[in-house]
C-alpha positions as CSV (number, residue, x, y, z in Angstrom):
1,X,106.1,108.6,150.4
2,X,103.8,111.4,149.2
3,X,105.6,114.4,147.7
4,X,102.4,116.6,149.3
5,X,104.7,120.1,148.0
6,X,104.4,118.9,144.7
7,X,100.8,117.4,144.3
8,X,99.5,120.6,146.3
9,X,101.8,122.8,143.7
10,X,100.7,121.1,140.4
11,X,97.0,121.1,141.9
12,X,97.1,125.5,142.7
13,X,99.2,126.4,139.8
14,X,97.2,124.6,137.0
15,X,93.7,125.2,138.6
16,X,94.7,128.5,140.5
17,X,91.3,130.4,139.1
18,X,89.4,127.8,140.4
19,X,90.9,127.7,143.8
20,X,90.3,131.5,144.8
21,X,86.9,130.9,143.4
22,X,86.0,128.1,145.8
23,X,87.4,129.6,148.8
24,X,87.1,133.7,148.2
25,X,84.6,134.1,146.0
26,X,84.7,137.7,146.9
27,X,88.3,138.2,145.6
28,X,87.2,137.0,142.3
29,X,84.6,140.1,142.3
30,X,88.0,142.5,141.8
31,X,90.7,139.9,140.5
32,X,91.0,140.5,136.7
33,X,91.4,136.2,135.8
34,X,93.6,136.6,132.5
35,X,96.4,138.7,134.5
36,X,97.1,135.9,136.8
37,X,100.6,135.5,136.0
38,X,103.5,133.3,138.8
39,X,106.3,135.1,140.1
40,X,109.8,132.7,140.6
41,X,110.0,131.3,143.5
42,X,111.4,133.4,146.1
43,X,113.9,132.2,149.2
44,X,114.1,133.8,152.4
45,X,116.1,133.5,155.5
46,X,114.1,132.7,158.5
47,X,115.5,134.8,161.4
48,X,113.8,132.3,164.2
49,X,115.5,129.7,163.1
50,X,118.6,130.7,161.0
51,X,117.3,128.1,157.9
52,X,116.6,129.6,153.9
53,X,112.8,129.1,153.3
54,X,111.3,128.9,149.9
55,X,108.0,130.7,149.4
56,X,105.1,128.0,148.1
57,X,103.4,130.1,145.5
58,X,103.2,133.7,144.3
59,X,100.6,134.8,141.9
60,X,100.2,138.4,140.2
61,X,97.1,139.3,139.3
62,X,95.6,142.8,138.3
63,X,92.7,144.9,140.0
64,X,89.7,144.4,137.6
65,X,89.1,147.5,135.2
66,X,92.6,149.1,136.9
67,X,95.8,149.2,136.0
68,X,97.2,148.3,139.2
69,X,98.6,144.9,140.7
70,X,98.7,143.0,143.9
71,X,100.0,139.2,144.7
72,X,98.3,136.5,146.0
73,X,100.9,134.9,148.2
74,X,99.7,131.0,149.2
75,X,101.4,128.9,151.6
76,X,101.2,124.9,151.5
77,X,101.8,123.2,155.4
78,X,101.6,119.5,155.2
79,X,102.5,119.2,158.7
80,X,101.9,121.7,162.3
81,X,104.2,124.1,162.8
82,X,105.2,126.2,166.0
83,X,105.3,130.2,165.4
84,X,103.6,129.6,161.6
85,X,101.7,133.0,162.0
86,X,104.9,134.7,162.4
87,X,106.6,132.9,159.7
88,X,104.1,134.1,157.4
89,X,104.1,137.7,158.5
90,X,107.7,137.5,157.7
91,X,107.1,136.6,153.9
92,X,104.0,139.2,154.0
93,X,106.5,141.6,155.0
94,X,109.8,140.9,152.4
95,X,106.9,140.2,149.6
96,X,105.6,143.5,150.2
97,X,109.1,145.6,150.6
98,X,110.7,143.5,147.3
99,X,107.2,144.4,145.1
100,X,105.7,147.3,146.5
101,X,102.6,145.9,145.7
102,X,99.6,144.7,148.3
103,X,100.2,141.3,149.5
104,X,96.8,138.8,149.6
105,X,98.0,136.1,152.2
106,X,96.6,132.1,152.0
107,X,97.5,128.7,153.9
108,X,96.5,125.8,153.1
109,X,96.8,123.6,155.8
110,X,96.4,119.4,154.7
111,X,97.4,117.4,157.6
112,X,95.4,115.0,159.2
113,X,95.8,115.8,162.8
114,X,95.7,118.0,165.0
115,X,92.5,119.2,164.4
116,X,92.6,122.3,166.8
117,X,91.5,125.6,165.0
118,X,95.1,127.1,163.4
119,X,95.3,131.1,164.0
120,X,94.8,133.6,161.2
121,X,96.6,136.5,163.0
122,X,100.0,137.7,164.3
123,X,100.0,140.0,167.0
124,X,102.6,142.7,168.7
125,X,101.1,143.4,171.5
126,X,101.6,145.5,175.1
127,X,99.5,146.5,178.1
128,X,98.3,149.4,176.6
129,X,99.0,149.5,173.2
130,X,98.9,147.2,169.8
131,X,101.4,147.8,168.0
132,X,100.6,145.1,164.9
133,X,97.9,143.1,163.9
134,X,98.5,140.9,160.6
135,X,95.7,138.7,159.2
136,X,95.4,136.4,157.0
137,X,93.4,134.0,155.8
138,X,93.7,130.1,156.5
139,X,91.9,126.9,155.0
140,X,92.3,123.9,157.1
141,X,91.3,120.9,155.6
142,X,90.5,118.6,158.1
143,X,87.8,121.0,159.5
144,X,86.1,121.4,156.3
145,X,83.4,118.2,156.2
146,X,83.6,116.4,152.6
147,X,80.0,116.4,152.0
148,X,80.0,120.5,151.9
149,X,81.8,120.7,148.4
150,X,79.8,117.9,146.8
151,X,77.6,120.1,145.1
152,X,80.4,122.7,143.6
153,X,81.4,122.1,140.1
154,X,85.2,123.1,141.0
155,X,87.8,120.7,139.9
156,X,89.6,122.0,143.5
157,X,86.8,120.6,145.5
158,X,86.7,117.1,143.4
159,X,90.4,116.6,144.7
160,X,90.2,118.5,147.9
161,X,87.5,116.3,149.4
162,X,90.2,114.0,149.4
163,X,91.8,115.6,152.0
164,X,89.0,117.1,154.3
165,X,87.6,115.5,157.2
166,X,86.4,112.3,156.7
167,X,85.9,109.3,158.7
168,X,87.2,106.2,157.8
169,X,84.3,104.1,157.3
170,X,83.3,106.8,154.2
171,X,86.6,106.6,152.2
172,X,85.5,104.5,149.3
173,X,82.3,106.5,149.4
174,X,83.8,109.4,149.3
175,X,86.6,108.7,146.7
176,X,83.9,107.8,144.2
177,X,81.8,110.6,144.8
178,X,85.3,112.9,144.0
179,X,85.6,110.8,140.8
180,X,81.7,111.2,139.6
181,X,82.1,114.9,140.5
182,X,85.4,114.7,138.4
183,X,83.1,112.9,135.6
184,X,80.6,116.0,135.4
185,X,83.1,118.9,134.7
186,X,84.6,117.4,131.0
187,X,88.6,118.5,131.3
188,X,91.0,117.9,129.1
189,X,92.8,114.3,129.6
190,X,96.3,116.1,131.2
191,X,93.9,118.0,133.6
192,X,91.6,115.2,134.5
193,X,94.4,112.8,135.2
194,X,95.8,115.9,137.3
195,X,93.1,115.6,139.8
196,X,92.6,111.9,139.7
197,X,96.2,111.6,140.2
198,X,95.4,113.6,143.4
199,X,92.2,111.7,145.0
200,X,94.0,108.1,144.1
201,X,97.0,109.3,146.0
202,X,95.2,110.4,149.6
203,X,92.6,107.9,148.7
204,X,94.4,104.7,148.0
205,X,91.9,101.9,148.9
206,X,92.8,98.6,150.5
207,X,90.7,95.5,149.2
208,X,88.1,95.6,151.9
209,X,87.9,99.5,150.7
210,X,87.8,98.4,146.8
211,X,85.0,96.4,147.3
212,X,82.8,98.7,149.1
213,X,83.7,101.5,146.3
214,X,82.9,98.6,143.9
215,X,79.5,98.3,145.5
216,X,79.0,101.5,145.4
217,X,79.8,102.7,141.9
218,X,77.4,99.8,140.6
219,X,74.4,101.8,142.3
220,X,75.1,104.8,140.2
221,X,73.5,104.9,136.1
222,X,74.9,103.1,133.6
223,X,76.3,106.5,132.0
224,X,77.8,107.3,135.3
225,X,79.5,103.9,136.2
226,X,81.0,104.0,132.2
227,X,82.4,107.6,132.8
228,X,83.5,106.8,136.4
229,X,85.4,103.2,135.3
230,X,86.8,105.2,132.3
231,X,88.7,107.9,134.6
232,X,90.0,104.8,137.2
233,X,90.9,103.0,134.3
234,X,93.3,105.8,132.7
235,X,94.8,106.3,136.2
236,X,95.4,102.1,136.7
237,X,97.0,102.6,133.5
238,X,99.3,105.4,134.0
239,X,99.8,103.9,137.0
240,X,101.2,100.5,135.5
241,X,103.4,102.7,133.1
242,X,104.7,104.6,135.2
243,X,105.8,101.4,137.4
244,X,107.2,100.0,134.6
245,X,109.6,103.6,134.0
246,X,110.6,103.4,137.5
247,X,111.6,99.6,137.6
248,X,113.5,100.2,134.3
249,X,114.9,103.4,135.4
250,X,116.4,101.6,139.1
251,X,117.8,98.6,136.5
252,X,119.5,100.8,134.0
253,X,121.4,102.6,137.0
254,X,122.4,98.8,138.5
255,X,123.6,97.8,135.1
256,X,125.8,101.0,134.8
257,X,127.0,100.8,138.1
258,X,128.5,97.5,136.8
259,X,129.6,98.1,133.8
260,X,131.0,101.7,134.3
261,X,131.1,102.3,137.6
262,X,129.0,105.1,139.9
263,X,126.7,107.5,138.0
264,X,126.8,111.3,139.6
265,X,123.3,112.4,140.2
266,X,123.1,115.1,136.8
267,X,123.2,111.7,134.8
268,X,120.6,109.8,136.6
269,X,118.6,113.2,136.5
270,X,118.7,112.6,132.8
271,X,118.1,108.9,132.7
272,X,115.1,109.7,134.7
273,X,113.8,111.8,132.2
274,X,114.0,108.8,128.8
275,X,110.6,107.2,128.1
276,X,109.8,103.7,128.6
277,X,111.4,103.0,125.1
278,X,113.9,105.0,125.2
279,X,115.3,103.3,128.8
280,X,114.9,100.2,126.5
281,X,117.0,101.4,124.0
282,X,120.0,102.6,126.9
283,X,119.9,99.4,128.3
284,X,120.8,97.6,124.6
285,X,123.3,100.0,124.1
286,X,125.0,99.8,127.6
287,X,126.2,96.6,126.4
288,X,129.3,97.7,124.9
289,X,129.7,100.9,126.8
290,X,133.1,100.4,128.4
291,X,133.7,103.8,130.2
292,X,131.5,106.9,131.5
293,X,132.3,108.8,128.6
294,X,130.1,106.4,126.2
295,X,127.3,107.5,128.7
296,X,127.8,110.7,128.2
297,X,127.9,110.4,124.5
298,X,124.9,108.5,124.2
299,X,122.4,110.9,126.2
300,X,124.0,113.7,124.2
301,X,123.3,112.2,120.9
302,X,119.7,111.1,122.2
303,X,119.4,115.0,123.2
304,X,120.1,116.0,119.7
305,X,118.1,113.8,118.2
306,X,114.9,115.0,120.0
């Protein structure tokens, strides 16, 4: 399954400059880019339906040339909702009594289907009188056509194509062209396998698809099929690692389920976070463990040591 909270997360927090650029170029006119700090996370009680909701993503960012603040308040959906538009009026409104501060409102919106048009407004409304009107702004993926963002140098549109509309006969066309786009804008290694990370994960081809994107990477220049192959290759790569960490991660537990019985979830949490080699060493030293408490005292002298 596809953790789309966190992908969408990693993708706005670590390009978030690039985001409000590709969307509202406007805002970037008045949004001062080396104040953009992120506010904690923030949890709210949802009066429709009684459940705590956590706020996506809260940036604070300074008016250019002022010395006054506003947020940027951005909401993730992965999936329709009923009532969203008041939802988000509720988080404009408890943002905006908590900071004191203007509130800039964004959903991002990457399902699939429905493709109806979502609302940007929540209304409170009567015969003769409107009482509220609260905008805000929406970008719906599967509206947006793929081939509009080709031509912006934004490592947001590179792995956002990924998720606009698309038929499916233009998949492997349209995961290379996100990759030679990717090519052209020379990020750092963490960044680039960021947003390749992204396109592999809502573009993962079948064979039949492989061979077309195969087909069609060999029509591109030599310089761009080398830079192209490089990127996929890093990502097969991590890929195969990271494979590798889970299937020794799910042993290690099995082997200390045997030997010392259940392991509560704060241990696994730290298993989880070893290396490759440091799972191997764990699962030498399990050998003799005999009791949780060896556990224990192996992960805290591992802790130390680092």
């Amino acid at each position: 399954m596809i953790d789309h909270d966190r992908l969408f997360k990693e993708l706005l927090t670590t390009f978030f400059w690039e985001f409000i650029e590709l969307f509202f170029p406007a805002v970037t006119a008045y949004l001062e880019r080396d104040s953009i700090t992120f506010l904690d996370k923030e949890l709210f009680s949802d009066v429709t339906s009684g459940d705590r909701r956590e706020v996506d993503l809260i940036a604070k960012a300074k008016f250019r040339e002022q010395d006054t603040f506003f947020l940027i308040h951005c909401e993730h959906q992965s999936h329709p909702a009923t009532d969203f538009s008041k939802r988000m009026f509720h988080y404009f409104a408890r943002l905006y009594e908590k900071y004191a501060l203007p509130v800039y409102p964004i959903v991002l919106f990457s399902y699939s289907t429905p493709q109806r048009s979502e609302p940007t407004t929540h209304q409170v409304t009567f015969p003769d009188k409107t009482i509220l009107e609260f905008n805000y702004s929406v970008i719906q993926l599967n509206r947006l056509h793929w081939r509009e963002y080709l031509r912006h140098e934004n490592p947001v549109a590179a792995a956002l194509m990924a998720k606009m509309q698309i038929q499916p006969q233009d998949r492997p066309i349209v995961k290379l062209e996100c990759l030679r786009l990717l090519a052209t804008l020379r990020l750092d290694p963490a960044r680039m396998q960021l947003i390749s990370g992204f396109i592999d994960s809502y573009l993962h081809l079948n064979a039949q698809e492989e061979q077309r994107f195969q087909t069609q990477l060999s029509t591109l220049g030599l310089v761009q099929q080398e830079e192209v192959m490089e990127i996929v290759t890093s990502w097969m790569e991590q890929g195969i690692e990271q494979g590798r960490q889970e299937e020794a991660q799910s042993l290690i537990l099995r082997l200390l389920n045997r030997r010392i019985g259940a392991v509560d979830s704060q241990l696994q949490t730290q298993i989880q976070q070893l290396s490759l080699s440091q799972l191997e060493e764990l699962g030498e030293a399990l050998l003799d463990f005999t009791e949780i408490t060896n556990l224990i005292s192996w992960l805290e002298q591992h802790s130390s040591s680092n």
